[in-house]
CHARMM internal coordinates of N, CA and C (Angstrom, degrees):
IC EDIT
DIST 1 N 1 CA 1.4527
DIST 1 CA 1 C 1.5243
ANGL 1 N 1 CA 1 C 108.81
DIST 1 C 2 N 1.4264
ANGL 1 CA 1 C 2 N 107.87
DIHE 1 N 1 CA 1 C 2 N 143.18
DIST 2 N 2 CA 1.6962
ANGL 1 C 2 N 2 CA 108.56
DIHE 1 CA 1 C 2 N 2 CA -161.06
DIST 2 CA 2 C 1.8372
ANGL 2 N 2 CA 2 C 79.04
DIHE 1 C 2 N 2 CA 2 C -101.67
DIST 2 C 3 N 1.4059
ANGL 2 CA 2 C 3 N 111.48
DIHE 2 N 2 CA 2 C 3 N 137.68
DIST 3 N 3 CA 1.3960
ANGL 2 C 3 N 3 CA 137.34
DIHE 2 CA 2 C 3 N 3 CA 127.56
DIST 3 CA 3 C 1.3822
ANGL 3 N 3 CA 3 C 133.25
DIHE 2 C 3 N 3 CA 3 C -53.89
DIST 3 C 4 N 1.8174
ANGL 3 CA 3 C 4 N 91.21
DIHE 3 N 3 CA 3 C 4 N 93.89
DIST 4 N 4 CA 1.9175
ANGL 3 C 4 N 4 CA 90.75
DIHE 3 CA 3 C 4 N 4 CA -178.43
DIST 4 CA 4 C 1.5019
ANGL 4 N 4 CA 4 C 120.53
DIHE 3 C 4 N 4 CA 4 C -81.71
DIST 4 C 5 N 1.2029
ANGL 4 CA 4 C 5 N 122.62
DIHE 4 N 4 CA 4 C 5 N 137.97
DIST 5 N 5 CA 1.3656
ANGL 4 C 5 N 5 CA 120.11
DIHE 4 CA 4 C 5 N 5 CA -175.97
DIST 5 CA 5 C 1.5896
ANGL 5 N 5 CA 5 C 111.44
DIHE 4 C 5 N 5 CA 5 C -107.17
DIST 5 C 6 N 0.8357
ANGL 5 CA 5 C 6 N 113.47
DIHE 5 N 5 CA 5 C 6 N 104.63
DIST 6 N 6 CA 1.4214
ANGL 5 C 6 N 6 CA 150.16
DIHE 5 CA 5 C 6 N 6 CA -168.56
DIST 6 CA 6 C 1.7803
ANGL 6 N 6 CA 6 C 117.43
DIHE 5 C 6 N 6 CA 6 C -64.59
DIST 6 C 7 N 0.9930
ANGL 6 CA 6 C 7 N 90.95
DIHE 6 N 6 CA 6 C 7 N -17.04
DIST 7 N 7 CA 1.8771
ANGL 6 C 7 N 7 CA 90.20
DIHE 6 CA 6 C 7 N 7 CA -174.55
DIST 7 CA 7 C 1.8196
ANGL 7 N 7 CA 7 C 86.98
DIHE 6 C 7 N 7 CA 7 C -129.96
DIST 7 C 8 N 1.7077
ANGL 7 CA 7 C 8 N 88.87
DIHE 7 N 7 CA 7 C 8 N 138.31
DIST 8 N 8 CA 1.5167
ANGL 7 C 8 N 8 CA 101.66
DIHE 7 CA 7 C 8 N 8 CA -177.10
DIST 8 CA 8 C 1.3531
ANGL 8 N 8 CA 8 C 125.58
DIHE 7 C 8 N 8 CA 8 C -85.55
DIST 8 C 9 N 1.1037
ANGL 8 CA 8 C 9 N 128.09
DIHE 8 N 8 CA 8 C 9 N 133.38
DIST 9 N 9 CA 1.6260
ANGL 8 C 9 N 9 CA 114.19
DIHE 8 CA 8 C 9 N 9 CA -168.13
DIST 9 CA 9 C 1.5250
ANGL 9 N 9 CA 9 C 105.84
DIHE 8 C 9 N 9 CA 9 C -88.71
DIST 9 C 10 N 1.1748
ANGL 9 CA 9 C 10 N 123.84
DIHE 9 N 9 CA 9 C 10 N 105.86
DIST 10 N 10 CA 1.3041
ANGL 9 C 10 N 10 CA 127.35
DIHE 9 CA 9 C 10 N 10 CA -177.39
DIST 10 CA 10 C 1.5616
ANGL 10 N 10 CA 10 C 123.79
DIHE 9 C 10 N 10 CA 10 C -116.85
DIST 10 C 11 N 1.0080
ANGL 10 CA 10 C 11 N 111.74
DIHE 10 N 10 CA 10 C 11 N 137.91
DIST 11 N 11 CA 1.6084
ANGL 10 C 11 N 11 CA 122.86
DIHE 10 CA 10 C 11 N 11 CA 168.76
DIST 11 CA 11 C 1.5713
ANGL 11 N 11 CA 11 C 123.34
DIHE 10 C 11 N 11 CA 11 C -8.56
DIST 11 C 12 N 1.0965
ANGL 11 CA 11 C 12 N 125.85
DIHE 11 N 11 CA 11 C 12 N 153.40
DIST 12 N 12 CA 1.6530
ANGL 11 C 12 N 12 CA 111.12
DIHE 11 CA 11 C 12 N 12 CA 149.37
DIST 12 CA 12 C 1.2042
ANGL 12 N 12 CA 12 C 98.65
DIHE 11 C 12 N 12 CA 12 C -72.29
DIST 12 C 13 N 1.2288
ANGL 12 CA 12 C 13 N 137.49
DIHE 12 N 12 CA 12 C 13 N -47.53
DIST 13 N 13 CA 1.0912
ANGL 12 C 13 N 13 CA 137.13
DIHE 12 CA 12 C 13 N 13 CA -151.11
DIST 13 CA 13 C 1.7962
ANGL 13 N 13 CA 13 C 112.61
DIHE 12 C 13 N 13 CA 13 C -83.35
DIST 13 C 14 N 1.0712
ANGL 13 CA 13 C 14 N 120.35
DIHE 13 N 13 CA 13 C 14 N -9.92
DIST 14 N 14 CA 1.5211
ANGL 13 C 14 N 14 CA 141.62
DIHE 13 CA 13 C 14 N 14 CA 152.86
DIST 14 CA 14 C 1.6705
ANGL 14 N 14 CA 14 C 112.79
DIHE 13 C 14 N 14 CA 14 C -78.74
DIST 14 C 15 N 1.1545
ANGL 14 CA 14 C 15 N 108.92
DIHE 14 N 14 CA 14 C 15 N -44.15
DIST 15 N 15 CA 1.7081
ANGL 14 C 15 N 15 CA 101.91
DIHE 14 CA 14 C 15 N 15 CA 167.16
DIST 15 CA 15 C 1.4955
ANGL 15 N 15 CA 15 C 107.60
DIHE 14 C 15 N 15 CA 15 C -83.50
DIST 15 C 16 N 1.1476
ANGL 15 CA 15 C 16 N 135.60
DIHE 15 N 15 CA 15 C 16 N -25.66
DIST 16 N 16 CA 1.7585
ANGL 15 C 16 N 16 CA 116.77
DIHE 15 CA 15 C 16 N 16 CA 164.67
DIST 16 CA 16 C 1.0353
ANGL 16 N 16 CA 16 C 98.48
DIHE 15 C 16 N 16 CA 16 C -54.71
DIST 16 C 17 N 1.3065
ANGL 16 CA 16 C 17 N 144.48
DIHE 16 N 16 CA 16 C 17 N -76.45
DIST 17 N 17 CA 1.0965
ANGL 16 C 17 N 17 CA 147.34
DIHE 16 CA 16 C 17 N 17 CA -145.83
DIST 17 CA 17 C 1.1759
ANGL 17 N 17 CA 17 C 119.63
DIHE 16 C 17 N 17 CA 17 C -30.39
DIST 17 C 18 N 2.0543
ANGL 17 CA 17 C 18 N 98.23
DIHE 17 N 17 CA 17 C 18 N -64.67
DIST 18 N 18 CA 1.1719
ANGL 17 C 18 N 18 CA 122.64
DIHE 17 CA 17 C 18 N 18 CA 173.25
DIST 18 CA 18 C 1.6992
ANGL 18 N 18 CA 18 C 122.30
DIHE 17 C 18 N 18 CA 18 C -48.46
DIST 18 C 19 N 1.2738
ANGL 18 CA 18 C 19 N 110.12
DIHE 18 N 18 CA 18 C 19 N -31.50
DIST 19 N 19 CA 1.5767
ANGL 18 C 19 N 19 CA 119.07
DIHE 18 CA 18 C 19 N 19 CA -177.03
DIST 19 CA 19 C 1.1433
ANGL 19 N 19 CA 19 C 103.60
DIHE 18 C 19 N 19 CA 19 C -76.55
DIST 19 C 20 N 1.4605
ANGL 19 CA 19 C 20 N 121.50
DIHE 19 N 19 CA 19 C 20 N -24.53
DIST 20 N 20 CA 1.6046
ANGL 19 C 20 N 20 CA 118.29
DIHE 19 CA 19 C 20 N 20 CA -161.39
DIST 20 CA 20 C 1.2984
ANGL 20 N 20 CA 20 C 122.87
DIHE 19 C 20 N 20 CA 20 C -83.11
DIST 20 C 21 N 1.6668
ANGL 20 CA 20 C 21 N 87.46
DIHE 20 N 20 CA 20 C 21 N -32.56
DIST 21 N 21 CA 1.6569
ANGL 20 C 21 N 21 CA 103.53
DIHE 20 CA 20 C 21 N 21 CA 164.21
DIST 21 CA 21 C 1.5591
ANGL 21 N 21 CA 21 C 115.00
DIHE 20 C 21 N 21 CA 21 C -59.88
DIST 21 C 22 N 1.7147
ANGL 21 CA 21 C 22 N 103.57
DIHE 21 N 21 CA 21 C 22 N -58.45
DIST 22 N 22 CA 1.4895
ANGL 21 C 22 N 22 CA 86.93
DIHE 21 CA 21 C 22 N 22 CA -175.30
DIST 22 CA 22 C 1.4240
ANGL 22 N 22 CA 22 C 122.50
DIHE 21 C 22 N 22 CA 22 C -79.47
DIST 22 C 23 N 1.3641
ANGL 22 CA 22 C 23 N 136.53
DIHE 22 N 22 CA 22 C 23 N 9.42
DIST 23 N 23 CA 1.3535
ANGL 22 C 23 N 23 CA 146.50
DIHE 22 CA 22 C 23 N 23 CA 135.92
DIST 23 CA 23 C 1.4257
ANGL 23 N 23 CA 23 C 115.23
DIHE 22 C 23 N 23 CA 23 C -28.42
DIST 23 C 24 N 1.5601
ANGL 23 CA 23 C 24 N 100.87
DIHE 23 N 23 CA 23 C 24 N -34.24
DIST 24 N 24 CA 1.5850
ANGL 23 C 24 N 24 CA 107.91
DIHE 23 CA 23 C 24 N 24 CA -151.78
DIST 24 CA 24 C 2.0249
ANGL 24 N 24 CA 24 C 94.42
DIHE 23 C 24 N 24 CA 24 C -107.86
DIST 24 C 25 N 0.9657
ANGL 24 CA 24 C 25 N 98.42
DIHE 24 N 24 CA 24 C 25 N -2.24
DIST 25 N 25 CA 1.0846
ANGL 24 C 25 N 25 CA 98.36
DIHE 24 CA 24 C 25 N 25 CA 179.53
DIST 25 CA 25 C 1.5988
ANGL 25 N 25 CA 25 C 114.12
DIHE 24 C 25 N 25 CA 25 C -116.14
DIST 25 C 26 N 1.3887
ANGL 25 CA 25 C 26 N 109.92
DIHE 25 N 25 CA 25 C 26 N 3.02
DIST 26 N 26 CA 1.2000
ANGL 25 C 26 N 26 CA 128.02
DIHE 25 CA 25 C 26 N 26 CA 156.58
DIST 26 CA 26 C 1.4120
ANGL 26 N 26 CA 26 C 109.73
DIHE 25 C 26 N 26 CA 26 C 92.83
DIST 26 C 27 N 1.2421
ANGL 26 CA 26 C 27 N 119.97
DIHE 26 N 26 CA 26 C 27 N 27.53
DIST 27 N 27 CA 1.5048
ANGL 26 C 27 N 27 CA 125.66
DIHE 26 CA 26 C 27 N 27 CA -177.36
DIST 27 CA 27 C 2.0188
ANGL 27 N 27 CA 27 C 98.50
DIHE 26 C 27 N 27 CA 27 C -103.71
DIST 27 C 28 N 1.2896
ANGL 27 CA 27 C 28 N 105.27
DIHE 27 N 27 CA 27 C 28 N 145.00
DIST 28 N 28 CA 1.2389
ANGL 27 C 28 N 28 CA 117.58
DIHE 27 CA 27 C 28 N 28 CA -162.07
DIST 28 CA 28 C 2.0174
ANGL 28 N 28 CA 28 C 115.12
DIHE 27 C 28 N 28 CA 28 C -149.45
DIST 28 C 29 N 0.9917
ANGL 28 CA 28 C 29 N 110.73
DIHE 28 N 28 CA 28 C 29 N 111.89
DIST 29 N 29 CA 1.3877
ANGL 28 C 29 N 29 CA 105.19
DIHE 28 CA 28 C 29 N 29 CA -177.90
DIST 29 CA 29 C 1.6514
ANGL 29 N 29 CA 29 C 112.45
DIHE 28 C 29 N 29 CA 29 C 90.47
DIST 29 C 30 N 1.7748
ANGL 29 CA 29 C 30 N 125.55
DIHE 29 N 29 CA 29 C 30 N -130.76
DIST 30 N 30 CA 1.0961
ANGL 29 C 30 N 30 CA 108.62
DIHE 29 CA 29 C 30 N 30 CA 171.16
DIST 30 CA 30 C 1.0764
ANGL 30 N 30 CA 30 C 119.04
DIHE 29 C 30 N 30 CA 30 C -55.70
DIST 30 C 31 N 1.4359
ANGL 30 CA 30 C 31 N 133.34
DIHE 30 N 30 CA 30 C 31 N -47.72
DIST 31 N 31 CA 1.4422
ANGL 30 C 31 N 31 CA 138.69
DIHE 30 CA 30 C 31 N 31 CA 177.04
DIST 31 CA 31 C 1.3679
ANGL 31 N 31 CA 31 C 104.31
DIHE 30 C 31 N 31 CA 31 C -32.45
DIST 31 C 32 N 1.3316
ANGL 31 CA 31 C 32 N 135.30
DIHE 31 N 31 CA 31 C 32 N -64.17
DIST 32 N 32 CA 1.2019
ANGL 31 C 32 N 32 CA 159.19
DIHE 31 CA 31 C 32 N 32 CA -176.37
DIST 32 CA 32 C 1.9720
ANGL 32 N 32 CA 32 C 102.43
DIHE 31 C 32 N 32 CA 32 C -46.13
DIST 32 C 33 N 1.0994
ANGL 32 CA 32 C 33 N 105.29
DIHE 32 N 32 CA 32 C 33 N -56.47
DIST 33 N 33 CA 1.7288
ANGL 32 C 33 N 33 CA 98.67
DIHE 32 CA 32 C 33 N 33 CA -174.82
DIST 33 CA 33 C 1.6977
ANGL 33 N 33 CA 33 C 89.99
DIHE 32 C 33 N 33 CA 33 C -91.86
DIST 33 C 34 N 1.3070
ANGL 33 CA 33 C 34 N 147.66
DIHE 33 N 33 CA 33 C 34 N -9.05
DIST 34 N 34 CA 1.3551
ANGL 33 C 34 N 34 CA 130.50
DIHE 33 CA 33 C 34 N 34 CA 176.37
DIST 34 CA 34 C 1.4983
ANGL 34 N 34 CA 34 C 113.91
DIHE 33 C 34 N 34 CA 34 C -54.14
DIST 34 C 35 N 1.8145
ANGL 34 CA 34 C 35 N 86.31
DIHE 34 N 34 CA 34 C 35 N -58.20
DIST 35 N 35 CA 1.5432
ANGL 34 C 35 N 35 CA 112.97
DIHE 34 CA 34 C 35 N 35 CA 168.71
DIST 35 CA 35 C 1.5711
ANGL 35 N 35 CA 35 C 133.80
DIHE 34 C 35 N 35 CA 35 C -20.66
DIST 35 C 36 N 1.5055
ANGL 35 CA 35 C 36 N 99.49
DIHE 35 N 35 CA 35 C 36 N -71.26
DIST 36 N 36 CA 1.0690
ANGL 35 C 36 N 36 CA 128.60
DIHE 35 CA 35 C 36 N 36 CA 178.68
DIST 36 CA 36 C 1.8584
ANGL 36 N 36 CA 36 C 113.46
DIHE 35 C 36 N 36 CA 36 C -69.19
DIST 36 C 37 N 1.2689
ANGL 36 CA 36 C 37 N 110.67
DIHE 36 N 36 CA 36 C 37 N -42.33
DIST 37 N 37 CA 1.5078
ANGL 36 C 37 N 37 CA 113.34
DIHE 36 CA 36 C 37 N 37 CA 152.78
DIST 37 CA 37 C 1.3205
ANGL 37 N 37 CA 37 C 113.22
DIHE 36 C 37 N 37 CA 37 C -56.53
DIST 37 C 38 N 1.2043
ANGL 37 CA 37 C 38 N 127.61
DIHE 37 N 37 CA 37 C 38 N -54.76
DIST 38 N 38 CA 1.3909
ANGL 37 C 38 N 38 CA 91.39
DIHE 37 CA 37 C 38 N 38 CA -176.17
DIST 38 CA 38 C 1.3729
ANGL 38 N 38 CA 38 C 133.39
DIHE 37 C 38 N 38 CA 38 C -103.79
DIST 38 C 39 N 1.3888
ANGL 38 CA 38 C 39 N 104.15
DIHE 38 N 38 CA 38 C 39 N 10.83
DIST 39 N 39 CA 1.4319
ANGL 38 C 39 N 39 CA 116.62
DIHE 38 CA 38 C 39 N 39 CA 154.67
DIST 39 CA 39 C 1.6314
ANGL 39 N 39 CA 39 C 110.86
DIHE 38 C 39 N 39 CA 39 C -69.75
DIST 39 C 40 N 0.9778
ANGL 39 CA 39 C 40 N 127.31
DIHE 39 N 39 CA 39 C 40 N -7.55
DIST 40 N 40 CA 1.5368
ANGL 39 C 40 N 40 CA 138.81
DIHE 39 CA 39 C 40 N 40 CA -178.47
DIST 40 CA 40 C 1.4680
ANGL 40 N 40 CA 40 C 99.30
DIHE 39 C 40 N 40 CA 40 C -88.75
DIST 40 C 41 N 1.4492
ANGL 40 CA 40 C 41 N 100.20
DIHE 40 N 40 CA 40 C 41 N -47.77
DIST 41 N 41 CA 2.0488
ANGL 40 C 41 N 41 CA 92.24
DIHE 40 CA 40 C 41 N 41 CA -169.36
DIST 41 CA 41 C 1.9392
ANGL 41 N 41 CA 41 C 96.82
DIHE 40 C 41 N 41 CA 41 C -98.65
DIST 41 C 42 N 1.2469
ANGL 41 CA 41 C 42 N 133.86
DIHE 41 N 41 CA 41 C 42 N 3.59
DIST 42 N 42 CA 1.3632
ANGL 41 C 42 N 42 CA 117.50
DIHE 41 CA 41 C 42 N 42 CA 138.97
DIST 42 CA 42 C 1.5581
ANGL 42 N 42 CA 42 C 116.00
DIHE 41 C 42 N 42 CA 42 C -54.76
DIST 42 C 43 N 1.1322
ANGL 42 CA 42 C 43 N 113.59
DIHE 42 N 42 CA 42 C 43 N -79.56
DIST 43 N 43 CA 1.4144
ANGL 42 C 43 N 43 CA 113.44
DIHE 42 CA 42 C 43 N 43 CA 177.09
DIST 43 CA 43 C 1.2428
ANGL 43 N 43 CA 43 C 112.99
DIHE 42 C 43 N 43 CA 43 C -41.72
DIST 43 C 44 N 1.1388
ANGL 43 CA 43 C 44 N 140.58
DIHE 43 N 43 CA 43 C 44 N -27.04
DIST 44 N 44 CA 1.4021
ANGL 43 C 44 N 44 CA 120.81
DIHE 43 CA 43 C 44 N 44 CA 179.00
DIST 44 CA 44 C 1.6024
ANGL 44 N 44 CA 44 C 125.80
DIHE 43 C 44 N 44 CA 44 C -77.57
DIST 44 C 45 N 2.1187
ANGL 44 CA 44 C 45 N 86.57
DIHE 44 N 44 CA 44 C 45 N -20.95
DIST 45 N 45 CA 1.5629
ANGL 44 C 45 N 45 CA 84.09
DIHE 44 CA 44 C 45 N 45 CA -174.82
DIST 45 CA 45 C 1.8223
ANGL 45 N 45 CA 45 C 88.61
DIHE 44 C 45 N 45 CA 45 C -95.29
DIST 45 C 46 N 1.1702
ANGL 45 CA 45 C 46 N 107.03
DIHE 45 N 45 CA 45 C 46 N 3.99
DIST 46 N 46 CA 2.0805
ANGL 45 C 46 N 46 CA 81.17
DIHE 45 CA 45 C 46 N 46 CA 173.76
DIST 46 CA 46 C 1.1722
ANGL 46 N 46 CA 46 C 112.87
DIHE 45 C 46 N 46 CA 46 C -90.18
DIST 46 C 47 N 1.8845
ANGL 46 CA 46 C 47 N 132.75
DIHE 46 N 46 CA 46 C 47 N -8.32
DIST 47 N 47 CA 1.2333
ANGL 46 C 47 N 47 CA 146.77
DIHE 46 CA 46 C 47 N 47 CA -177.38
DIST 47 CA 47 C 1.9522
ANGL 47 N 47 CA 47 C 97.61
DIHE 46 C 47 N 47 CA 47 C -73.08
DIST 47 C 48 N 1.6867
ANGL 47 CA 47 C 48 N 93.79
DIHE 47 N 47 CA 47 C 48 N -45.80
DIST 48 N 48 CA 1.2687
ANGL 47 C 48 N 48 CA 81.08
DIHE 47 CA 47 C 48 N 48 CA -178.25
DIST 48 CA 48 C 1.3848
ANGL 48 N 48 CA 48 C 127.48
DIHE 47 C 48 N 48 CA 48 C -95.49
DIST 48 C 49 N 1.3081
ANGL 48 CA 48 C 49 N 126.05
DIHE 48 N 48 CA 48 C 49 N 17.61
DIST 49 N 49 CA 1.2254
ANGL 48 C 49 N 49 CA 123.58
DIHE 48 CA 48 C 49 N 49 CA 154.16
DIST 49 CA 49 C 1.8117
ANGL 49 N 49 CA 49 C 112.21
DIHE 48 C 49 N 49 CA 49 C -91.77
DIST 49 C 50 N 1.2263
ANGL 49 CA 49 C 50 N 113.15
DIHE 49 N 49 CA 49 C 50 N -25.90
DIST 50 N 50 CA 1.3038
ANGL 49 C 50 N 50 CA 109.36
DIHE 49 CA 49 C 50 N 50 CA 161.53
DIST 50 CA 50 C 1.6631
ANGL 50 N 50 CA 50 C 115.21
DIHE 49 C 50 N 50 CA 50 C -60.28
DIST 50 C 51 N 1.4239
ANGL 50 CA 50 C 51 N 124.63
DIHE 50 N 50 CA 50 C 51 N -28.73
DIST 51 N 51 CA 1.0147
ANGL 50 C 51 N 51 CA 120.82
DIHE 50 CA 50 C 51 N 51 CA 175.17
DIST 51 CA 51 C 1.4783
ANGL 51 N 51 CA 51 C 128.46
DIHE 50 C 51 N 51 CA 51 C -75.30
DIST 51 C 52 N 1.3289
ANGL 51 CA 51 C 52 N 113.17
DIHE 51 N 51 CA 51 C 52 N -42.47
DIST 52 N 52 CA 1.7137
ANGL 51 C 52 N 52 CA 126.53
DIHE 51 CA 51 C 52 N 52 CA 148.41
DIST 52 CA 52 C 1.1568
ANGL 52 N 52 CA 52 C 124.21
DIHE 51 C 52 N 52 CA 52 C -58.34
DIST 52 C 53 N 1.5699
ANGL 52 CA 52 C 53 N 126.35
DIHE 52 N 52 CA 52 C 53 N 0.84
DIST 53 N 53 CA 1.2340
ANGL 52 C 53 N 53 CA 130.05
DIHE 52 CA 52 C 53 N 53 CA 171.62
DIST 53 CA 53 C 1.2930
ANGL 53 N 53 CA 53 C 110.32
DIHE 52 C 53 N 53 CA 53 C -94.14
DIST 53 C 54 N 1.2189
ANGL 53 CA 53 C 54 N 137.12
DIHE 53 N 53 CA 53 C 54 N -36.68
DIST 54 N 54 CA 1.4540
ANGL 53 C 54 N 54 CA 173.48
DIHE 53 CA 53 C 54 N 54 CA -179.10
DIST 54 CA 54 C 1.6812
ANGL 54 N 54 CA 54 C 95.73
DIHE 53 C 54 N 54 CA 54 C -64.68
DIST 54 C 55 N 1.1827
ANGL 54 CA 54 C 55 N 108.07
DIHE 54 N 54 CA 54 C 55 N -62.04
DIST 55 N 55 CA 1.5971
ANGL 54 C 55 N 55 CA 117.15
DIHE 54 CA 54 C 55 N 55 CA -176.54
DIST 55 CA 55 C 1.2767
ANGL 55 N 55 CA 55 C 108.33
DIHE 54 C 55 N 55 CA 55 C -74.33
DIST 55 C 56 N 1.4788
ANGL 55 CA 55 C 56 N 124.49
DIHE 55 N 55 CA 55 C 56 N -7.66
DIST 56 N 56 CA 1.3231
ANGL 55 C 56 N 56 CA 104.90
DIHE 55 CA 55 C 56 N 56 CA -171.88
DIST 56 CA 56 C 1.6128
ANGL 56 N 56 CA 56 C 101.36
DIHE 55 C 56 N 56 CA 56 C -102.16
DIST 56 C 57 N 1.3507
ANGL 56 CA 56 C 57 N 108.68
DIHE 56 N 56 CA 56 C 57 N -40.17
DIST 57 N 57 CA 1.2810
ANGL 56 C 57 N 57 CA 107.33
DIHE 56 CA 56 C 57 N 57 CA 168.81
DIST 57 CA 57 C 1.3866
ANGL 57 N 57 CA 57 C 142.60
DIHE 56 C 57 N 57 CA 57 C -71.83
DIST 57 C 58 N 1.8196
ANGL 57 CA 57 C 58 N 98.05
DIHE 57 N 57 CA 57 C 58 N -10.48
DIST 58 N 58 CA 1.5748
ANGL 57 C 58 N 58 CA 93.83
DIHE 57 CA 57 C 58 N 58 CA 147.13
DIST 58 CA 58 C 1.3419
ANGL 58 N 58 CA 58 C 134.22
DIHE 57 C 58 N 58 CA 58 C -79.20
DIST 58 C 59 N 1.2825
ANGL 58 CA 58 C 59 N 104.70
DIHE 58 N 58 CA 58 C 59 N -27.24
DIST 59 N 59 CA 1.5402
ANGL 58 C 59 N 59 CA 106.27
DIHE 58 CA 58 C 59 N 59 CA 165.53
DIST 59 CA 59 C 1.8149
ANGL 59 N 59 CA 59 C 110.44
DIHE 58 C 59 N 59 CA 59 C -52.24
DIST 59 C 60 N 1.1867
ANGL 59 CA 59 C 60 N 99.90
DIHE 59 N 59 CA 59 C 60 N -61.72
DIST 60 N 60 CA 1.8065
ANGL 59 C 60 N 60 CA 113.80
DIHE 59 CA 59 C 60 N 60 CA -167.55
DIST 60 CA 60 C 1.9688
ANGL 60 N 60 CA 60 C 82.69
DIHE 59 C 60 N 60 CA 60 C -38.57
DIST 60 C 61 N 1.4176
ANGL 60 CA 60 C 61 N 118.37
DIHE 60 N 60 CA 60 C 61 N -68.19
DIST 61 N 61 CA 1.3574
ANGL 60 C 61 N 61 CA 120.86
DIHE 60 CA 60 C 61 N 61 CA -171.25
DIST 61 CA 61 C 1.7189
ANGL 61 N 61 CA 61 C 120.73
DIHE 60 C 61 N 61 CA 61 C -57.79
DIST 61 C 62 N 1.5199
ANGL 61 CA 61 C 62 N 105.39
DIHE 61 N 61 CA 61 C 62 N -14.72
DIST 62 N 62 CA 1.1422
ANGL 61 C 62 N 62 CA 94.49
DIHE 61 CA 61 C 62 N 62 CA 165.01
DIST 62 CA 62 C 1.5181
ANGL 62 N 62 CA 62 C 136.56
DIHE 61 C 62 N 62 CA 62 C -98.96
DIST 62 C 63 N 1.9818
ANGL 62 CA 62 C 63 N 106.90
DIHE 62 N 62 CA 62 C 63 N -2.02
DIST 63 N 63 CA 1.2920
ANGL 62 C 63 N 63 CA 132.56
DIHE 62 CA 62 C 63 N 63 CA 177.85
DIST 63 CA 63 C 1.3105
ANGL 63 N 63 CA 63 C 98.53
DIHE 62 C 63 N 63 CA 63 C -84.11
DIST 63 C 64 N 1.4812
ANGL 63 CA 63 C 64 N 143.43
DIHE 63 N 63 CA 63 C 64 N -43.65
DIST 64 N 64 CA 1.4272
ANGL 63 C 64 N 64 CA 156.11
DIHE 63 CA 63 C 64 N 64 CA 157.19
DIST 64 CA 64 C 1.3676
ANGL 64 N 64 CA 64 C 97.89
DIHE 63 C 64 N 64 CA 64 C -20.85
DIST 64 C 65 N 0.9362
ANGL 64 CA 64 C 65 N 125.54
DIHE 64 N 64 CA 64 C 65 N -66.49
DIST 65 N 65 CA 1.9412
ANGL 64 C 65 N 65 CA 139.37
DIHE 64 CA 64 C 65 N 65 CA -155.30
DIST 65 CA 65 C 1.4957
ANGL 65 N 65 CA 65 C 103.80
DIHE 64 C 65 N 65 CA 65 C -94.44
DIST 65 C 66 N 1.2536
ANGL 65 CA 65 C 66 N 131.43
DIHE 65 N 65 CA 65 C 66 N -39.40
DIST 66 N 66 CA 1.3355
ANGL 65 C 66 N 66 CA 118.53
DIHE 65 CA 65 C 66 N 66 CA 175.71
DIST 66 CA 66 C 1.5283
ANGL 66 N 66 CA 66 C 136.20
DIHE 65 C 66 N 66 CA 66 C -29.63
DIST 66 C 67 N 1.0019
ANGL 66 CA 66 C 67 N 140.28
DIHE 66 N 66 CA 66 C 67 N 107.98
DIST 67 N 67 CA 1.5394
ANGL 66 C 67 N 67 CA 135.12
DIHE 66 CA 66 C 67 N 67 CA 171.00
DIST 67 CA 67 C 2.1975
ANGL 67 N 67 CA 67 C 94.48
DIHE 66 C 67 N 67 CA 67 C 105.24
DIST 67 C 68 N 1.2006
ANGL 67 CA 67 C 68 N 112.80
DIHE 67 N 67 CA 67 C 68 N 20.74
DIST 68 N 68 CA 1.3145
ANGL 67 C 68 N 68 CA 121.37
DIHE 67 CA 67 C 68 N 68 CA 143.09
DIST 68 CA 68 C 1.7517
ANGL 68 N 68 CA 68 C 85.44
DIHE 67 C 68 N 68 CA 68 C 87.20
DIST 68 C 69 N 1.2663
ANGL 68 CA 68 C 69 N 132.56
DIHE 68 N 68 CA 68 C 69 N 10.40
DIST 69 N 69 CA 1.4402
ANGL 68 C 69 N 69 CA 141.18
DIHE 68 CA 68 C 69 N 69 CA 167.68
DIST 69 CA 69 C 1.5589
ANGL 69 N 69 CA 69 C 104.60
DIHE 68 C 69 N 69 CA 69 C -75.27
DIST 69 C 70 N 1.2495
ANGL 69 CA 69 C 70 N 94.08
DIHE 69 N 69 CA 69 C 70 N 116.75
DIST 70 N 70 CA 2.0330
ANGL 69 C 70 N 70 CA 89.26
DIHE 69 CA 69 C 70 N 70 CA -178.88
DIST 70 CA 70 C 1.7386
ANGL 70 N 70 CA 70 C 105.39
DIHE 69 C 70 N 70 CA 70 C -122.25
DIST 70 C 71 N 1.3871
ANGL 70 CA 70 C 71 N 140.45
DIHE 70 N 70 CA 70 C 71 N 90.85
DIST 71 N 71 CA 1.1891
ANGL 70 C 71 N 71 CA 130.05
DIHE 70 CA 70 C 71 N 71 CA -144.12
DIST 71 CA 71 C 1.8070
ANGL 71 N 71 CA 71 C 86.16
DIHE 70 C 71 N 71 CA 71 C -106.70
END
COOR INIT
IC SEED 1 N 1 CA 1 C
IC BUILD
């Protein structure tokens, strides 16, 4: 069983970013790291549906090819 890792390893320069926006959106202090947290665990869960998307269609591509049938 694979161990998903759940928190994204990102840049400083990917977390400025992220702060700068919500700076700009006028969040400051807790507001400010709420923000940025959970703009951290969006992206993590859209990585991982990109990643189960990826997995599903290699499977689909590897049920296609099985038994030396290549359509």
């Amino acid at each position: 069983m694979r161990v998903i890792n759940f928190l994204t390893k990102m840049s400083a320069k990917e977390l400025k970013a992220i702060a700068d926006i919500g700076i700009t959106l006028g969040y400051i202090g807790d507001e400010l790291k709420q923000f940025v947290n959970d703009e951290r665990m969006r992206m993590d869960k859209e990585k991982e549906v990109e990643r189960q998307r990826k997995e599903a269609e290699q499977e689909a591509e590897r049920q296609r090819t099985e038994g030396g049938w290549v359509l």
